[in-house]
C-alpha positions as CSV (number, residue, x, y, z in Angstrom):
1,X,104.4,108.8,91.1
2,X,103.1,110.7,94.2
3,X,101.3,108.6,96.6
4,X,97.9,109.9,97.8
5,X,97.2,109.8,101.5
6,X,93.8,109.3,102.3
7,X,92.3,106.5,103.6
8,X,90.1,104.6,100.7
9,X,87.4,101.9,102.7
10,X,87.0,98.8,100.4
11,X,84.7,96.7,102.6
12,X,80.6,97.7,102.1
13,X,80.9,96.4,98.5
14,X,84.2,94.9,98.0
15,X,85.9,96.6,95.5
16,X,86.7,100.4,95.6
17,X,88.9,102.8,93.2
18,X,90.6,105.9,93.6
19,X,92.0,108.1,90.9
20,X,95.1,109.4,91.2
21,X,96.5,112.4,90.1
22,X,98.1,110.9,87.5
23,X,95.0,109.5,85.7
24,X,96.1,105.7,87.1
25,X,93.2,103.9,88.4
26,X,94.1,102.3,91.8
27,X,91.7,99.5,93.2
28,X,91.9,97.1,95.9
29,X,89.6,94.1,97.2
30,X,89.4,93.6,100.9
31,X,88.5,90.4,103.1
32,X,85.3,91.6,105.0
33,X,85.6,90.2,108.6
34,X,83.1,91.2,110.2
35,X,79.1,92.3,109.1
36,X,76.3,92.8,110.8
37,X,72.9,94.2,110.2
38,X,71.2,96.9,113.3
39,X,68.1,96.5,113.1
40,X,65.5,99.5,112.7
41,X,64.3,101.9,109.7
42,X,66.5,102.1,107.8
43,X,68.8,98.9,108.7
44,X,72.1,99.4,108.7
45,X,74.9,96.9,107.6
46,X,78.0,98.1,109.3
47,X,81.3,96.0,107.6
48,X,85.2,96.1,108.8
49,X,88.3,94.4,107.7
50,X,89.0,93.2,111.3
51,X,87.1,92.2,114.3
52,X,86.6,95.7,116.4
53,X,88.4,95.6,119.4
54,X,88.4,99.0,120.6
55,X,85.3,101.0,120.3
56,X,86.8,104.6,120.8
57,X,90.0,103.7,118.6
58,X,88.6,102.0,115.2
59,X,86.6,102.8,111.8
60,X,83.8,100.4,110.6
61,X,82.0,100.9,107.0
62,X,78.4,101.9,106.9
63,X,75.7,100.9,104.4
64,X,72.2,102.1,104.6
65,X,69.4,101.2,102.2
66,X,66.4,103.6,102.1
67,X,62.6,102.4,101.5
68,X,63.1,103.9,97.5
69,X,66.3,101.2,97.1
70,X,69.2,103.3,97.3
71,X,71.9,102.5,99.0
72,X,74.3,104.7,100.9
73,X,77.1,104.4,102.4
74,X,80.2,105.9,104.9
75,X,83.0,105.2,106.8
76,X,82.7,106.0,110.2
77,X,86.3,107.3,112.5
78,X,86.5,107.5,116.3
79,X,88.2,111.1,117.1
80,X,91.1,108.4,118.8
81,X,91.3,106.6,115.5
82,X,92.2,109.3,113.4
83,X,95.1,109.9,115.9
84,X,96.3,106.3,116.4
85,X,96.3,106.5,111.9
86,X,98.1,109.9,111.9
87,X,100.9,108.5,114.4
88,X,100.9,105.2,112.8
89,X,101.8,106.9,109.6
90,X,103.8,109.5,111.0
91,X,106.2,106.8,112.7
92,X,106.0,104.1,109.2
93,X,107.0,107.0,107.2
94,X,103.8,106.7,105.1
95,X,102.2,109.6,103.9
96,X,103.2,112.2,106.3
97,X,101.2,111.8,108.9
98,X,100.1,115.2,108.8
99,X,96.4,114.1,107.9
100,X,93.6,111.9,107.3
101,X,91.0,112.2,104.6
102,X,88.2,110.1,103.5
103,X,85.3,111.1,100.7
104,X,82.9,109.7,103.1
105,X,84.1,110.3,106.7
106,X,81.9,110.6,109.4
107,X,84.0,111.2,112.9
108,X,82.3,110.2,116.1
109,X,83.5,109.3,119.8
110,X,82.5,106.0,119.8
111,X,81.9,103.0,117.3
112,X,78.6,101.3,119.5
113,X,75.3,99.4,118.0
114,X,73.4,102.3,119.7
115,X,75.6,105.0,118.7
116,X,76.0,104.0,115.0
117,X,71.7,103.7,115.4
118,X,71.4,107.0,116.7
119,X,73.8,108.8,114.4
120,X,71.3,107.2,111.3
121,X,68.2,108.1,112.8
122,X,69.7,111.4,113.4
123,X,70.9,111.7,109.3
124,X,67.4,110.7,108.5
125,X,65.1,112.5,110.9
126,X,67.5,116.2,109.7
127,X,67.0,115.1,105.6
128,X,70.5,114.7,105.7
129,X,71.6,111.4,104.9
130,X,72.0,112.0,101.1
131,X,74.3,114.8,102.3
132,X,76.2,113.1,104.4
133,X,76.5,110.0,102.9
134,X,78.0,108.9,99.7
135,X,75.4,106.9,97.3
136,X,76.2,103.6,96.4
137,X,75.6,102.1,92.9
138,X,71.8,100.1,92.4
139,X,72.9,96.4,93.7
């Protein structure tokens, strides 16, 4: 069976899936490390699988709950983590390194509170969160 090479985020709500090609239904759980809530309107819960070390090299999960109750979410690159992932792959031999995809990717320089803040407020203040971001199911 062909292995697909994008990058599937399990963190915001623990379990994800991906369908392959083949009609087999492929789901992981991951160990959230770290979550934390920015405060503002909307809050925003931003999730990894590992403590962020380098905030121009690493990806964090986003989840944003509107006033109606839906709940959105994305995963959010650095510009040098999409790099570091298509070298580290490259060099493993896993998928080809060639490229990155993601459903939900959102690229940005850096992963800080403020930027993360900004880039909602952003999203919100254009109408274009529920464009940018993938909806979640009702909790």
């Amino acid at each position: 069976m062909a292995r697909r090479c994008s990058f599937v985020e399990e963190a915001p709500f623990g379990v994800s899936s991906e369908h392959e090609p083949s009609g087999i239904e492929v789901a992981a759980t991951v160990r959230v490390v770290s979550m934390r809530i920015l405060p503002g309107e909307p809050p925003i819960l931003v999730f990894s699988a590992k403590p962020l070390e380098d905030v121009t090299d690493d990806n964090v999960d986003i989840e944003v709950r509107l006033l109606d109750g839906t709940r959105w979410s994305a995963t959010v690159f650095t510009v040098d983590n999409l790099r570091s992932l298509m070298a580290k792959w490259r060099s493993t031999g896993e998928c080809s390194g060639r490229y990155v995809s993601a459903a939900d990717m959102i690229v940005v320089e850096r992963l800080s509170d403020s930027g993360l803040r900004e880039l909602v407020d952003e999203l919100v203040a254009e109408g274009t969160l529920k464009d940018v971001l993938m909806p979640l199911p009702d909790a």
